[in-house]
MARDOMI-465496 format. One record per residue (C-alpha): residue number from 1; x, y, z. Coordinates in pm, whole numbers, plus 50000, padded with zeros to 5 digits. Layout:
N
{resi=NUM	x=X	y=Y	z=Z}
...
//
This chain:
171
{resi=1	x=79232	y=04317	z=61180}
{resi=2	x=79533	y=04081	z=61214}
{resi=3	x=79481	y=03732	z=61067}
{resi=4	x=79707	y=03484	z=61270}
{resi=5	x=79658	y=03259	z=60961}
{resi=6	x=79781	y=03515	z=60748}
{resi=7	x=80099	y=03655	z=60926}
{resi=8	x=80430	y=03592	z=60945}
{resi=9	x=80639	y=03698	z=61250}
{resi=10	x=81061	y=03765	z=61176}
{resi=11	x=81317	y=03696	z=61389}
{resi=12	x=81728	y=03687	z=61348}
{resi=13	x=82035	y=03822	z=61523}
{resi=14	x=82163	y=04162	z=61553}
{resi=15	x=82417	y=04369	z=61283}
{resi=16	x=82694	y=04185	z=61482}
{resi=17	x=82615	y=03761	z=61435}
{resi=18	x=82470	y=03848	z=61055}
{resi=19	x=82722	y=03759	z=60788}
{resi=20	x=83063	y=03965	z=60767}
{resi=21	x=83142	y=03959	z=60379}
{resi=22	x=82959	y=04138	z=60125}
{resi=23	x=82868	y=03811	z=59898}
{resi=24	x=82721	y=03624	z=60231}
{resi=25	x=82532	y=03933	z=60309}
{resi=26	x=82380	y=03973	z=59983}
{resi=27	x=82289	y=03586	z=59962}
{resi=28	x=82110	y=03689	z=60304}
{resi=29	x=81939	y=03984	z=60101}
{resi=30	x=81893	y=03758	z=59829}
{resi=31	x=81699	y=03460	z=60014}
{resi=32	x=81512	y=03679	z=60280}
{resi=33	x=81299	y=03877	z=59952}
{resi=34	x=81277	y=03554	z=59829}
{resi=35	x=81080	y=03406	z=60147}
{resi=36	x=80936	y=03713	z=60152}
{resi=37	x=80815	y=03712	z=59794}
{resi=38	x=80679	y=03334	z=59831}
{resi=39	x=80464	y=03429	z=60169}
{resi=40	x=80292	y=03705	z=59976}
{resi=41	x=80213	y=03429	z=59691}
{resi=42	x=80053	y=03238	z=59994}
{resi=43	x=79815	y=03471	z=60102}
{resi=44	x=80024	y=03627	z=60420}
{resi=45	x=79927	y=04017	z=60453}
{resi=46	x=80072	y=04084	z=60814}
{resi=47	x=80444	y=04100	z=60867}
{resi=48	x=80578	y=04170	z=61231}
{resi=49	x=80902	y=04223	z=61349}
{resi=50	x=81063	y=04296	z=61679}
{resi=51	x=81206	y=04652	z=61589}
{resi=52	x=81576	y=04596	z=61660}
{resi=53	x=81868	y=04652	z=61442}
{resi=54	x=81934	y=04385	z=61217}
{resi=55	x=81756	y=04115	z=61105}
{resi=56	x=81495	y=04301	z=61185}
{resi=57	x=81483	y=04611	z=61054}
{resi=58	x=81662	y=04454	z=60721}
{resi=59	x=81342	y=04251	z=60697}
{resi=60	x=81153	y=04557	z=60780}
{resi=61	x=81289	y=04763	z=60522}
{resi=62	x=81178	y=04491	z=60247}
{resi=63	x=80807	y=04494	z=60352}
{resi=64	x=80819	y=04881	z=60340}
{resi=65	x=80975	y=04849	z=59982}
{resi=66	x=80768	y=04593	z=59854}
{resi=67	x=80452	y=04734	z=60011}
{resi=68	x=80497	y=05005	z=59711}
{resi=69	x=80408	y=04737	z=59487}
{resi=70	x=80214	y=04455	z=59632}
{resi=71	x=79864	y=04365	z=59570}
{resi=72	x=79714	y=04080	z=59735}
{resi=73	x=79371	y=03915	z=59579}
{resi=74	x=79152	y=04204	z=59471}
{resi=75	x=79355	y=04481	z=59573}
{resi=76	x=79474	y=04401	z=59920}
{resi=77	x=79749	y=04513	z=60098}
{resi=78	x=80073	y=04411	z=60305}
{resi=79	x=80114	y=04524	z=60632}
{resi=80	x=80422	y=04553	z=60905}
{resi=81	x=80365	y=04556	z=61241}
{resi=82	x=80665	y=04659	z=61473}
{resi=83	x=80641	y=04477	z=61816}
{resi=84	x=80883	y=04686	z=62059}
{resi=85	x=80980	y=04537	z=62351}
{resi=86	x=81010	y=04874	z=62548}
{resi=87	x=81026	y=05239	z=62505}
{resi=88	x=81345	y=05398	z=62474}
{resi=89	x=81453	y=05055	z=62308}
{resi=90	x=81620	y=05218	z=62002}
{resi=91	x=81838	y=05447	z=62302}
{resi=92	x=82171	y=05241	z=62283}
{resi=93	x=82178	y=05219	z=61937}
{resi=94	x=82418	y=05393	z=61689}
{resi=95	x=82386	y=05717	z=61559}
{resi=96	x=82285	y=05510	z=61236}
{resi=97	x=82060	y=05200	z=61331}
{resi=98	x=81860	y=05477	z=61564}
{resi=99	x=81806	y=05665	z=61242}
{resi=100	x=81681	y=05338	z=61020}
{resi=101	x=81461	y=05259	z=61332}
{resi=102	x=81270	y=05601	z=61360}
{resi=103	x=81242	y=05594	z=60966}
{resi=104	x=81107	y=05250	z=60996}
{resi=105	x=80855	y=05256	z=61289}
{resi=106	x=80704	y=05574	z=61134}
{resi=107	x=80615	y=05405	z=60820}
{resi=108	x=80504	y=05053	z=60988}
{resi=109	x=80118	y=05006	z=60972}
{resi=110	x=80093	y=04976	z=61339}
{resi=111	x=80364	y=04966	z=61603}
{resi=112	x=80247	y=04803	z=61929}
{resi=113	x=80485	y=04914	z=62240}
{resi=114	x=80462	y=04619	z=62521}
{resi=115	x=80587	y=04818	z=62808}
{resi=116	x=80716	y=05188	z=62931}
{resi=117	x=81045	y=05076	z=63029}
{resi=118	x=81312	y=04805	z=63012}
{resi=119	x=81217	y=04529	z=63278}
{resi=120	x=81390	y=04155	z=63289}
{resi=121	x=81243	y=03939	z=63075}
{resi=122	x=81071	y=04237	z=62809}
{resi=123	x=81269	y=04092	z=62500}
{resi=124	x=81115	y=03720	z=62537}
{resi=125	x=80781	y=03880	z=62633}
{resi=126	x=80757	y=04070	z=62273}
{resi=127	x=80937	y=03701	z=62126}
{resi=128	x=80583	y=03540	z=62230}
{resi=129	x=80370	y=03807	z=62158}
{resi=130	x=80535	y=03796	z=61762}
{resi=131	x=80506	y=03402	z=61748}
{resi=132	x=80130	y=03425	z=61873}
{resi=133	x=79990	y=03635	z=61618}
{resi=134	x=80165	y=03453	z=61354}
{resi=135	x=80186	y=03125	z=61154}
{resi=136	x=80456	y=03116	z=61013}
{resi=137	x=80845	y=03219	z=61125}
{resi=138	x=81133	y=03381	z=60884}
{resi=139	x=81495	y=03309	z=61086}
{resi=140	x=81779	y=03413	z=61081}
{resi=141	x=81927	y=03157	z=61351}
{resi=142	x=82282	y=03027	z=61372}
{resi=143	x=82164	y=02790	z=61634}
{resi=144	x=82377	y=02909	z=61935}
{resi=145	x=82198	y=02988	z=62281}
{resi=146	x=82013	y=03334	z=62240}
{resi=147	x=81708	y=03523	z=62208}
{resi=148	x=81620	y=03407	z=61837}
{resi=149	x=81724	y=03046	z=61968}
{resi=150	x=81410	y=03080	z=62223}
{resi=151	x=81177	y=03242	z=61948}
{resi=152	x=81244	y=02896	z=61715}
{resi=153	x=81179	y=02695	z=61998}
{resi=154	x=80878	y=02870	z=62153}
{resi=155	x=80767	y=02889	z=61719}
{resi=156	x=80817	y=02486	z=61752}
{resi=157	x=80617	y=02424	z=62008}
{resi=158	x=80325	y=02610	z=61838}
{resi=159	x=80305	y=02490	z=61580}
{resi=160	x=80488	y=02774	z=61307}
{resi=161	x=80608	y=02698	z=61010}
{resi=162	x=80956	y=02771	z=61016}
{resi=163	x=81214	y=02871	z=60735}
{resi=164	x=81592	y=02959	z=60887}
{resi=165	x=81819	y=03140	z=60617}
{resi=166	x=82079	y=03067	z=60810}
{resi=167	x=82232	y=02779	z=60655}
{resi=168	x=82160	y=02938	z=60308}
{resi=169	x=82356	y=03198	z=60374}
{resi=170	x=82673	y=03003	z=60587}
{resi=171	x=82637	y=02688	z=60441}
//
């Protein structure tokens, strides 16, 4: 059973606003285990993401690895839970992220679809429904105007704990 107390919710642009050189990206890599890592040490168990290529599934693909080796207390468990907005979602993405998503949502723990079918307004509904089973919120935010910006700010207002890798990562 999810644990708000003990989840953690990520959220962070898409493949084309993450960092363009190879030594940025790997500082990304680099600083997102290591939040990752120190959650774990806390006591979080439940890591959701919002299924979308990226900072998303980058995250995801983390959990999955490190789920191969985590034990929490007396023999726990970590677990990822992919929130997708919509069915179909994955549709308009490459050849390549639409493979990584597939491989990823058929090893999450659970995978909880919020509706059938695009409608306006699906992407912020699975933002809150990430941010209210959580307590705490790994960014990825370069603090422009977007759908991350809105998951920070609606994380804010409730009360998350918030770490944003951005300006590890750009400075």
């Amino acid at each position: 059973m999810l644990q708000i107390e003990k989840s953690v919710a990520f959220s962070g642009h898409r493949t084309g606003k993450l960092p363009k050189t190879r030594d940025k990206y790997k500082i990304l890599e680099k600083r997102l285990k290591e939040e990752i890592e120190k959650s774990i040490a806390k006591g979080y168990d439940t890591f959701i993401m919002g299924a979308c290529y990226g900072f998303d599934l980058l995250a995801a693909e983390m959990i999955l690895n490190r789920q191969q080796t985590v034990s929490i207390g007396n023999g726990g468990k970590i677990y990822l839970i992919a929130a997708v907005p919509f069915e179909g979602q994955a549709d308009d993405f490459s050849q390549t992220d639409q493979d990584l998503y597939y491989k990823v949502l058929d090893q999450c723990d659970e995978v909880v679809t919020l509706n059938p079918d695009y409608r306006r307004g699906c992407f912020a509904e699975r933002n809150r429904w990430m941010v209210d089973r959580a307590s705490h919120l790994i960014c990825y935010f370069d603090g422009k105007p977007s759908g991350t910006g809105h998951t920070v700010k609606y994380a804010k207002k409730n009360g998350l704990s918030i770490v944003n890798l951005y300006k590890d990562v750009e400075g």
